[in-house]
DOGUBA-103009 format. One record per residue (C-alpha): chain; x, y, z. Coordinates in nm, 3 decimals, decimal comma. Example, Ala and Ser with C-alpha at 12.3 -4.5 7.8 and 13.67 -1.06 7.14 Angstrom:
2
+---+---------+---------+---------+
: c :      px :      py :      pz :
+---+---------+---------+---------+
: A :   1,230 :  -0,450 :   0,780 :
: A :   1,367 :  -0,106 :   0,714 :
+---+---------+---------+---------+
//
This chain:
386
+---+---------+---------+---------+
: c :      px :      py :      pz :
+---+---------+---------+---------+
: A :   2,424 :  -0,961 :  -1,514 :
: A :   2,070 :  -1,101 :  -1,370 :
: A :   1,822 :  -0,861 :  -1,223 :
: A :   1,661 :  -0,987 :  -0,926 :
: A :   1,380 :  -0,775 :  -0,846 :
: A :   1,306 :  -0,755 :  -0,519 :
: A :   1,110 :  -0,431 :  -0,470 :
: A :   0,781 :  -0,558 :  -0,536 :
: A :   0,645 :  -0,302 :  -0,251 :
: A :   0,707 :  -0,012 :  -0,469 :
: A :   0,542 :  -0,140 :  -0,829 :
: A :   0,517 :  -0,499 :  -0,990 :
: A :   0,613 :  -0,662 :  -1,308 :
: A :   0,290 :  -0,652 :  -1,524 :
: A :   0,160 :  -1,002 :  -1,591 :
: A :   0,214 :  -1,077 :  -1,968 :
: A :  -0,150 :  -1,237 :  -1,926 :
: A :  -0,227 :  -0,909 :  -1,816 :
: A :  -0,054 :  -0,717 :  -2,094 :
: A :  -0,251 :  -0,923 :  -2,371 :
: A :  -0,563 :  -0,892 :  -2,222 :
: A :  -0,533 :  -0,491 :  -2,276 :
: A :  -0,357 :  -0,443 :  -2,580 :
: A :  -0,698 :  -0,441 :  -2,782 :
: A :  -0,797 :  -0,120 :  -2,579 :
: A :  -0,499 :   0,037 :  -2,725 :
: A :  -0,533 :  -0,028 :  -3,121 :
: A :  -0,888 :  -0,216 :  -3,200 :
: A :  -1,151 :  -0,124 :  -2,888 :
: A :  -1,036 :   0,282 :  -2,836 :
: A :  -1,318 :   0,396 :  -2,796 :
: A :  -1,450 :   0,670 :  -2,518 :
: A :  -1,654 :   0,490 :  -2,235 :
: A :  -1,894 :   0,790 :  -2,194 :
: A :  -1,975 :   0,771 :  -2,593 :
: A :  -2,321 :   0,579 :  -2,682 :
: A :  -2,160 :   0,464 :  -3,042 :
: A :  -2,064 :   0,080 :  -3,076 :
: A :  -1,698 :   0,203 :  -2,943 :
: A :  -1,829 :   0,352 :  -2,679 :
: A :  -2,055 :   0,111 :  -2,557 :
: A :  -1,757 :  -0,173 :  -2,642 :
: A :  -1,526 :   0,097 :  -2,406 :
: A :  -1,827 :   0,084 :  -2,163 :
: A :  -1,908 :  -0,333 :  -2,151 :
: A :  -1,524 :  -0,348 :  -2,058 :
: A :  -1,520 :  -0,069 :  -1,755 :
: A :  -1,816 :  -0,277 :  -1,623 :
: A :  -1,688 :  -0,630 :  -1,691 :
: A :  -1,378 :  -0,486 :  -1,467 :
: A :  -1,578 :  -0,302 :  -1,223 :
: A :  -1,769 :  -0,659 :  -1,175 :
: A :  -1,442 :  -0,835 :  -1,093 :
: A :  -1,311 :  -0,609 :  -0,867 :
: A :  -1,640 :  -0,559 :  -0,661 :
: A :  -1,686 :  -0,946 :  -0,628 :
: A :  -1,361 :  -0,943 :  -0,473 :
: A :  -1,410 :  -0,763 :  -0,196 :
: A :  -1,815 :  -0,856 :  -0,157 :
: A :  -1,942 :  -0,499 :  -0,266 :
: A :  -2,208 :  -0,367 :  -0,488 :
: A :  -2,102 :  -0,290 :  -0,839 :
: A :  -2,184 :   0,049 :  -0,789 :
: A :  -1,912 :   0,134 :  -0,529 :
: A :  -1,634 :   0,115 :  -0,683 :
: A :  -1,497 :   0,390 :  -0,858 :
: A :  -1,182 :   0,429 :  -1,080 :
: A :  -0,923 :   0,669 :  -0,993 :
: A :  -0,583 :   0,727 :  -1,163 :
: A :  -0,396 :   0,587 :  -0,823 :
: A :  -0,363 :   0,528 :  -0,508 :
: A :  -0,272 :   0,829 :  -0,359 :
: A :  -0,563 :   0,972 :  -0,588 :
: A :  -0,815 :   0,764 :  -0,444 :
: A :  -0,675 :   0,799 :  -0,068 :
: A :  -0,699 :   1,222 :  -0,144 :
: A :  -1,022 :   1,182 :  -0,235 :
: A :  -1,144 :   0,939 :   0,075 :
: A :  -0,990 :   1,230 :   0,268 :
: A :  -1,064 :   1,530 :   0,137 :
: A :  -1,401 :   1,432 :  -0,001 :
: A :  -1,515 :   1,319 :   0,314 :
: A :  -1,373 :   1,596 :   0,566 :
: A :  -1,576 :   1,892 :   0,304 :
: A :  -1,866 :   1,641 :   0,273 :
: A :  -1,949 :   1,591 :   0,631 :
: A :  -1,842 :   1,924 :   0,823 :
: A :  -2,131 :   2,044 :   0,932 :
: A :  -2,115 :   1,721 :   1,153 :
: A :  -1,769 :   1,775 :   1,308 :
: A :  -1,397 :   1,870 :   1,149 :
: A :  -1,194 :   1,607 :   1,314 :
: A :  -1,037 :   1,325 :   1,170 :
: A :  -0,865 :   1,028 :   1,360 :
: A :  -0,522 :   0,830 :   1,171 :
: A :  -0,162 :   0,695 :   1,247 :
: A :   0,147 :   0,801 :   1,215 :
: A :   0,243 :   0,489 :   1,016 :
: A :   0,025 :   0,562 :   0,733 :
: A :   0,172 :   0,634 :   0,335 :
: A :   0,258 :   0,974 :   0,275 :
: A :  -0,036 :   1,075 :   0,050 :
: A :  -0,283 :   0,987 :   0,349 :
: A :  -0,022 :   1,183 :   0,630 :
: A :   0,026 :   1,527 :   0,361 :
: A :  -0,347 :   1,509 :   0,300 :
: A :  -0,450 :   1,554 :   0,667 :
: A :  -0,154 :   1,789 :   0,701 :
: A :  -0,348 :   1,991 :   0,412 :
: A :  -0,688 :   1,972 :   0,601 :
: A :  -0,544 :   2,116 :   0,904 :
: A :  -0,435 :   2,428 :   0,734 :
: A :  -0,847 :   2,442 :   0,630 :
: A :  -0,964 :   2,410 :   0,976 :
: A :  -0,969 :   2,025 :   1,060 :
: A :  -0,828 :   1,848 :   1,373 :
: A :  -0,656 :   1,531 :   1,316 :
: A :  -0,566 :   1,275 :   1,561 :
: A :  -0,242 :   1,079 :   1,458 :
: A :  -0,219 :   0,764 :   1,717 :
: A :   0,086 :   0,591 :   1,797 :
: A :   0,175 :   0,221 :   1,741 :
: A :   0,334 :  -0,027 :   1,912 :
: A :   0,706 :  -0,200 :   1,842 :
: A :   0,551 :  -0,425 :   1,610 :
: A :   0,329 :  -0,136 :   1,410 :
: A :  -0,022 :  -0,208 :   1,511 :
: A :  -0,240 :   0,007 :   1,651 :
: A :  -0,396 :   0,021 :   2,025 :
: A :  -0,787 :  -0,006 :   1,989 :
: A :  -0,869 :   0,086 :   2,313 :
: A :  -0,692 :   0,431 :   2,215 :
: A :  -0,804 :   0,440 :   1,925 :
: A :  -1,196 :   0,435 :   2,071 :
: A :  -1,065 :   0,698 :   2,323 :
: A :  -0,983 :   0,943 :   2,073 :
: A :  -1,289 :   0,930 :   1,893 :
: A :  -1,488 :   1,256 :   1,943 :
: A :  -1,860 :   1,416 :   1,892 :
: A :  -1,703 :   1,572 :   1,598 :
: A :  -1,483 :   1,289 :   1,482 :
: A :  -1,599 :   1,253 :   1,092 :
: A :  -1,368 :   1,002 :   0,977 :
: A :  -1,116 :   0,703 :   1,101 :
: A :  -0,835 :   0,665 :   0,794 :
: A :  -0,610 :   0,350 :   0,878 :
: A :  -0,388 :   0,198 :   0,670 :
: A :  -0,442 :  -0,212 :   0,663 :
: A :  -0,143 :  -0,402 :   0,505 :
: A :   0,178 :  -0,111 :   0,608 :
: A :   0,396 :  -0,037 :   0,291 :
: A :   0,690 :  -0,034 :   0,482 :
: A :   0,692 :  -0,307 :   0,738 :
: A :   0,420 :  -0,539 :   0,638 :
: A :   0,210 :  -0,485 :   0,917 :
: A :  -0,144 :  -0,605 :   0,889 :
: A :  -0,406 :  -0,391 :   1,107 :
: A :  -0,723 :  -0,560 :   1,235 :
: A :  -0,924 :  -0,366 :   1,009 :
: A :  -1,249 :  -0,585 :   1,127 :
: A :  -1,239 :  -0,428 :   1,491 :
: A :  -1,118 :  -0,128 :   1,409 :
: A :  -1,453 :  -0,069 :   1,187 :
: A :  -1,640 :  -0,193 :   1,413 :
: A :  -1,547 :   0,043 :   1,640 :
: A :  -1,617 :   0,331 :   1,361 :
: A :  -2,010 :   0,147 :   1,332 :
: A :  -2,072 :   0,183 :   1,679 :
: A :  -1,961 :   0,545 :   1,712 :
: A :  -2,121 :   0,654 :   1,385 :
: A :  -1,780 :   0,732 :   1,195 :
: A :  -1,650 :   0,660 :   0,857 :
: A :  -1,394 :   0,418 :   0,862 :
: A :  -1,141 :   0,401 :   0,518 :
: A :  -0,898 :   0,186 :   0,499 :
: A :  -0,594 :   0,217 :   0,260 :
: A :  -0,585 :  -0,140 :   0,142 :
: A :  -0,356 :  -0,094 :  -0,182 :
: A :  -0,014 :  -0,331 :  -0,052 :
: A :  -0,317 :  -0,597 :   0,111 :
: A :  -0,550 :  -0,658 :  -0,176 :
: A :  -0,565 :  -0,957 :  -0,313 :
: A :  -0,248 :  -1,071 :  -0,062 :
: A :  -0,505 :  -1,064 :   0,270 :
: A :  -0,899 :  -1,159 :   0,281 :
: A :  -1,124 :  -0,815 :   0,257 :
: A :  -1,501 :  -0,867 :   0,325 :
: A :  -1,616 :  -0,472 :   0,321 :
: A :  -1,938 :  -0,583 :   0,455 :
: A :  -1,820 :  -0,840 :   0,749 :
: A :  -1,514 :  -0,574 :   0,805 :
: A :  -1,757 :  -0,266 :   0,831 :
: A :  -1,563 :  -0,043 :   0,549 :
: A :  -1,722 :   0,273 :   0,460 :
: A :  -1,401 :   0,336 :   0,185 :
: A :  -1,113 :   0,177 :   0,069 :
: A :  -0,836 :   0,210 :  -0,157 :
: A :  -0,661 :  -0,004 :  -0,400 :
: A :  -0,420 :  -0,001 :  -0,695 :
: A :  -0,330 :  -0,229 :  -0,984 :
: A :   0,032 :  -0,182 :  -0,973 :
: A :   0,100 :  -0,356 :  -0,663 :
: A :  -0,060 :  -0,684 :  -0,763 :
: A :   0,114 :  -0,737 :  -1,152 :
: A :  -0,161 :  -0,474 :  -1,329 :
: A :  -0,071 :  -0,142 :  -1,451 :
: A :   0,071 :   0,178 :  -1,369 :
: A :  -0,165 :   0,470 :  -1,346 :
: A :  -0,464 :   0,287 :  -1,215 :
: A :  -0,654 :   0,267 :  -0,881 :
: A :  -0,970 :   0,273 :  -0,727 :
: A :  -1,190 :   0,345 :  -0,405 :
: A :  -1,434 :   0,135 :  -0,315 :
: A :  -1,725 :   0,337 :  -0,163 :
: A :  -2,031 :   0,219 :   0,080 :
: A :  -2,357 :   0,338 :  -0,079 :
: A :  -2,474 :   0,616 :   0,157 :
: A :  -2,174 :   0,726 :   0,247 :
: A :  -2,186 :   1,136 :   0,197 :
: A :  -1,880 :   1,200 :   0,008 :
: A :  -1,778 :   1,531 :  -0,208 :
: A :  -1,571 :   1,493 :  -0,544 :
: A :  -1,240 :   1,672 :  -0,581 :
: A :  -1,175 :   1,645 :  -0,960 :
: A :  -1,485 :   1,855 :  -1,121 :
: A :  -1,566 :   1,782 :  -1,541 :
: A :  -1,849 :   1,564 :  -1,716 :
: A :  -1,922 :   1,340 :  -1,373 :
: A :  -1,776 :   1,060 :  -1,505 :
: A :  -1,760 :   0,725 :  -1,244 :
: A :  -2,119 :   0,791 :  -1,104 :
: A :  -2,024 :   1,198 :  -1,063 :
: A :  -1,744 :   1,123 :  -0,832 :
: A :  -1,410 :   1,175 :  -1,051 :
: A :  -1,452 :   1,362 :  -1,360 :
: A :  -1,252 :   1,226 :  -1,637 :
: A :  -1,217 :   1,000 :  -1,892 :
: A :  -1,210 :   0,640 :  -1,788 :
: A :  -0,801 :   0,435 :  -1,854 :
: A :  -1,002 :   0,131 :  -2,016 :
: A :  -0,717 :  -0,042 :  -2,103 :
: A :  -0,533 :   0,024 :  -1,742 :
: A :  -0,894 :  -0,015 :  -1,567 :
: A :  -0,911 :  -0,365 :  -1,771 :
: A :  -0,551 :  -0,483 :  -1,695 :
: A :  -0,644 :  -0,392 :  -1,283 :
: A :  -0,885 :  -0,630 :  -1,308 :
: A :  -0,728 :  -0,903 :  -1,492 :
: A :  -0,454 :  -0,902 :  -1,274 :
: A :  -0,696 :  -0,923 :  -1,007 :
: A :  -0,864 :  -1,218 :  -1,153 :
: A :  -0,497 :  -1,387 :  -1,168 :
: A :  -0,402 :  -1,345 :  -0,800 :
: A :  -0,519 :  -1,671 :  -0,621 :
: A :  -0,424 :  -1,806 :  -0,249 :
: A :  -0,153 :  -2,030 :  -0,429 :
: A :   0,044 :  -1,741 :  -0,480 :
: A :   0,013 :  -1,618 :  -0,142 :
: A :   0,127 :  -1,973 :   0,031 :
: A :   0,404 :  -1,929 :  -0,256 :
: A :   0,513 :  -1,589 :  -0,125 :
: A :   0,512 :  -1,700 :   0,246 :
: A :   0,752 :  -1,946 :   0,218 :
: A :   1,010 :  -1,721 :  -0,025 :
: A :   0,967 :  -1,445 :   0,304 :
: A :   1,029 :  -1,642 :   0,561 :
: A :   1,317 :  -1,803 :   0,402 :
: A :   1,476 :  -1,434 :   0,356 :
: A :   1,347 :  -1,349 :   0,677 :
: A :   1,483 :  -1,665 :   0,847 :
: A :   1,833 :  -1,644 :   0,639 :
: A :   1,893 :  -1,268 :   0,709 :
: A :   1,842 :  -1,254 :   1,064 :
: A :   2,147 :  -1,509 :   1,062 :
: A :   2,336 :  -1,243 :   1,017 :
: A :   2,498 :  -1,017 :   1,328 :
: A :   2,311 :  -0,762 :   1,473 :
: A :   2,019 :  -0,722 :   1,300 :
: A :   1,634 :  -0,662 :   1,352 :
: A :   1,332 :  -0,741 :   1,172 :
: A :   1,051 :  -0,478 :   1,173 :
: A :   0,710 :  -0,529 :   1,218 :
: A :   0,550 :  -0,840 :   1,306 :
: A :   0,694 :  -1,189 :   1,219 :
: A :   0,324 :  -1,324 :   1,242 :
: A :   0,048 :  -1,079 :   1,079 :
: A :   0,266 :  -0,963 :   0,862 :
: A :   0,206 :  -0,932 :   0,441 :
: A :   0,288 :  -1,252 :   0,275 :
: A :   0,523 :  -1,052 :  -0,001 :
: A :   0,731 :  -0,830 :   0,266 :
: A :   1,060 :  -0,857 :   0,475 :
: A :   1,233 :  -0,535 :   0,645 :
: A :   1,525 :  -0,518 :   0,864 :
: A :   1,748 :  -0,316 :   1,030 :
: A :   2,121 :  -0,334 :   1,003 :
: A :   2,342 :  -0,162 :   1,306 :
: A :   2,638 :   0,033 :   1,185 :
: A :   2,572 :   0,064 :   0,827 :
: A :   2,376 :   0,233 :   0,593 :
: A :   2,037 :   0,144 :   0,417 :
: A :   2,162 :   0,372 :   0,094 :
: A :   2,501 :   0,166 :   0,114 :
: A :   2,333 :  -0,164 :   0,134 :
: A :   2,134 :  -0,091 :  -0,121 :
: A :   2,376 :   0,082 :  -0,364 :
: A :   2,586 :  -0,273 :  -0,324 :
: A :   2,315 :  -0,484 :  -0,378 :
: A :   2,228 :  -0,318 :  -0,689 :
: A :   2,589 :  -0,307 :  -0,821 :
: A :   2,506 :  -0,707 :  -0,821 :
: A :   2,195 :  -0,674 :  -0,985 :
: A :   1,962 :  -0,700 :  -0,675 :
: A :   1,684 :  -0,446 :  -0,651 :
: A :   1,558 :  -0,322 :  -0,301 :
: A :   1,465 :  -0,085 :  -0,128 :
: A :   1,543 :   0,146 :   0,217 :
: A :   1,160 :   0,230 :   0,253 :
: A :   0,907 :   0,341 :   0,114 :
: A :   0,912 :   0,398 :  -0,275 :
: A :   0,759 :   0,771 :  -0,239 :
: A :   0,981 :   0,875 :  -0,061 :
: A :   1,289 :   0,718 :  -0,091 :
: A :   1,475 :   1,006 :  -0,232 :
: A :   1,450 :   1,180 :   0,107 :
: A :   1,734 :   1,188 :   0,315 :
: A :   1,490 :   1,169 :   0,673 :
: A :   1,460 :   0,908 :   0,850 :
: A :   1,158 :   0,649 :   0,761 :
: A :   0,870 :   0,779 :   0,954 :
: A :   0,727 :   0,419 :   0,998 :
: A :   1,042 :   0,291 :   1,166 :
: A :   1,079 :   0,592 :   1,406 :
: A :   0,688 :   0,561 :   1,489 :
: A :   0,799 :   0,149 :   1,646 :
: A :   1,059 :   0,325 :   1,810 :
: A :   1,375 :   0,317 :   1,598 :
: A :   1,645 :   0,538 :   1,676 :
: A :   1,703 :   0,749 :   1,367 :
: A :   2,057 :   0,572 :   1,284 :
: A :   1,855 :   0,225 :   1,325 :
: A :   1,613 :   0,401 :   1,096 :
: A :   1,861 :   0,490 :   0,851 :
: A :   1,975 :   0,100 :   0,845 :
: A :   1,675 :  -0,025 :   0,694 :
: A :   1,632 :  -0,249 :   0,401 :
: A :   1,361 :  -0,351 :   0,293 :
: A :   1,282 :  -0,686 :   0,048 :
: A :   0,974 :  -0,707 :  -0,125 :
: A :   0,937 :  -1,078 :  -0,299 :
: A :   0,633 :  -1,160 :  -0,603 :
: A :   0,505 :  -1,443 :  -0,735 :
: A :   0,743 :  -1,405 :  -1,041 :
: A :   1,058 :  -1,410 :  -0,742 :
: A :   1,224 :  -1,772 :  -0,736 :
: A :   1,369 :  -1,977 :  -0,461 :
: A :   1,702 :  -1,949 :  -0,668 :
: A :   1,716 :  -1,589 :  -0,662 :
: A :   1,614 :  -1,581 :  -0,226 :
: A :   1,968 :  -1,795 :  -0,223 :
: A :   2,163 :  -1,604 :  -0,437 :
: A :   2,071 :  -1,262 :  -0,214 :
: A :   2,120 :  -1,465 :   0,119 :
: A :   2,452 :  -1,568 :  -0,024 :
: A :   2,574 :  -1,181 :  -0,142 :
: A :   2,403 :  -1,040 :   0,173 :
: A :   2,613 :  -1,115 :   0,455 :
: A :   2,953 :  -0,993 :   0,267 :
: A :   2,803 :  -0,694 :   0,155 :
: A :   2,693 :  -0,606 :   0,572 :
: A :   3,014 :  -0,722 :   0,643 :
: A :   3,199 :  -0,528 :   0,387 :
: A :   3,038 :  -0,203 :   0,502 :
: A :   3,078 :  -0,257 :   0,914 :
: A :   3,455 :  -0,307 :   0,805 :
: A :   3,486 :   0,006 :   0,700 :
: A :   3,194 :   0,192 :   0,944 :
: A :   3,382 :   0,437 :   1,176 :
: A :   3,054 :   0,366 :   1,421 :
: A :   3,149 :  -0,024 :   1,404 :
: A :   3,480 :   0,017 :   1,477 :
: A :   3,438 :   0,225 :   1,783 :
: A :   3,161 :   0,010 :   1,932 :
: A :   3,391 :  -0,287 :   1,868 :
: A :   3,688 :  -0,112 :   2,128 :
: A :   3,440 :  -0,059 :   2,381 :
+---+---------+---------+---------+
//
């Protein structure tokens, strides 16, 4: 049976360019970045080299970028290093409630040390209101954490107003950037970031890899305490070979890919919403060039899922973190889902690697599968006597 992957939201294939290019930092180059030897320095040359590629990328100093061991690393520390850094200034911290889980149970831990945290709402569509977001800013407001490209419904926040709201009211602004990078322009200078987090796994690099891009200035504590390593800011030895593969794939990803991706999403998007009752989430326009999800009345997301899979499809009901919960997304119920519309949800996550082939194959299995389930949905069947 074929796999078609289609939960590109959640991790990536790794590049096979991007493989060879970090197998030597496995077996021949091995050696300890922080070392002055000839391995070390040959360790060293390559965390820079990749530190150069990744800082050209988003127009920032080579300086402020610093690698973490994830994601939701690198958004703990933008958090948490911040709010201790800066409290003499103020304790309160301003968000959304359609942000990843590691940014959400992060500011959940700072409350229970004495922060404030504003979580604003969204709209149907996901995006957030500026004019209340400029409301809620406070005299002790510290820090503005907004995600840009949403992991769940593709979303993509104007991250350019939104810091330049933070710049005129003297407040960090961090953006969690790790499902837009690469897939959406990202000037931190002309978008007035203070921090910002990526990943490598999300654009065909490695597992275990991420980083947070810094503004110099900004007054930031570290929350991982050793031998200072990444300009004092997160102790530990350097992943050379993941740090290397991060930025090869980064070097890869070119606008080609993203017209590619466009067309296989609206394809899905256009072929799926052919199909009875449902609803696509989030915005059809700004919207992430790689992600589709919908809601499907009277059936369930696991179901859909679990019979896609049986025919070798991979998706997914929401977000990857979490998707072993049994609650509702809380993405969908911040646009206003009802939890049962919540619990509907699919979401399809295409690549550069997905083919045109493989779109048809899933928008031929698709509508059987939906109708397969309704037949036999108790819910369905009532509605359809009414």
């Amino acid at each position: 049976m074929q796999t078609i992957y289609l939960d590109n939201a959640a991790s990536t294939r790794v590049d096979p360019v991007v493989v060879k290019a970090m197998e030597p930092y496995f077996s021949e180059k091995y050696g300890n970045a922080s070392n002055l030897h000839h391995k070390g320095r040959e360790a060293k040359e390559a965390l820079e080299w990749a530190r150069k590629i990744i800082t050209k990328r988003i127009n920032a100093k080579q300086n402020e970028i610093i690698f973490t061991g994830s994601g939701t690393e690198a958004n703990n520390l933008a958090l948490k290093g911040i709010a201790f850094a800066n409290k003499d200034k103020g304790k309160h911290i301003i968000t959304t409630k359609i942000e990843h889980d590691c940014v959400l149970n992060s500011c959940k831990w700072l409350e229970k040390q004495g922060f404030s945290v504003t979580y604003l709402n969204v709209d149907e569509e996901g995006f957030v209101n500026l004019e209340e977001l400029e409301r809620a800013i406070r005299a002790d407001t510290i820090l503005v954490s907004i995600i840009h490209g949403n992991n769940e419904i593709g979303t993509i926040q104007d991250i350019k107003e939104i810091g330049k709201i933070c710049k005129e009211h003297n407040v960090y602004f961090h953006t969690d950037a790790c499902q837009s990078f690469t897939k959406v322009p990202i000037n931190v200078k002309k978008q007035n970031i203070d921090l910002m987090t990526l990943n490598a796994h999300k654009i065909h690099g490695p597992k275990g890899v991420g980083a947070l891009f810094i503004k110099k200035g900004v007054k930031i504590e570290p929350i991982l305490h050793g031998g200072g390593h990444e300009f004092g800011l997160r102790s530990s030895t350097e992943n050379v070979a993941g740090i290397v593969g991060f930025a090869k794939a980064v070097q890869l990803a070119n606008e080609n890919h993203v017209k590619y991706m466009i067309k296989l999403r609206d394809k899905l998007i256009d072929g799926v919403l052919k199909i009875p009752d449902v609803k696509l989430n989030g915005s059809r326009e700004k919207r992430l060039c790689n992600n589709t999800n919908f809601s499907f009345k009277y059936v369930e997301g696991e179901a859909i899922g679990a019979l896609l899979d049986a025919k070798g499809i991979c998706s997914s009901t929401g977000s990857a973190c979490s998707a072993k919960s049994l609650e509702p997304s809380h993405v969908l119920l911040a646009i206003g889902l009802k939890p049962e519309e919540a619990h509907g949800s699919l979401r399809l996550t295409v690549s550069r690697f997905t083919t045109e082939q493989e779109i048809d194959y899933v928008l031929e299995i698709l509508p059987g599968i939906i109708k397969k389930l309704r037949k036999i949905s108790p819910f369905a069947k009532f509605i359809s006597k009414l």
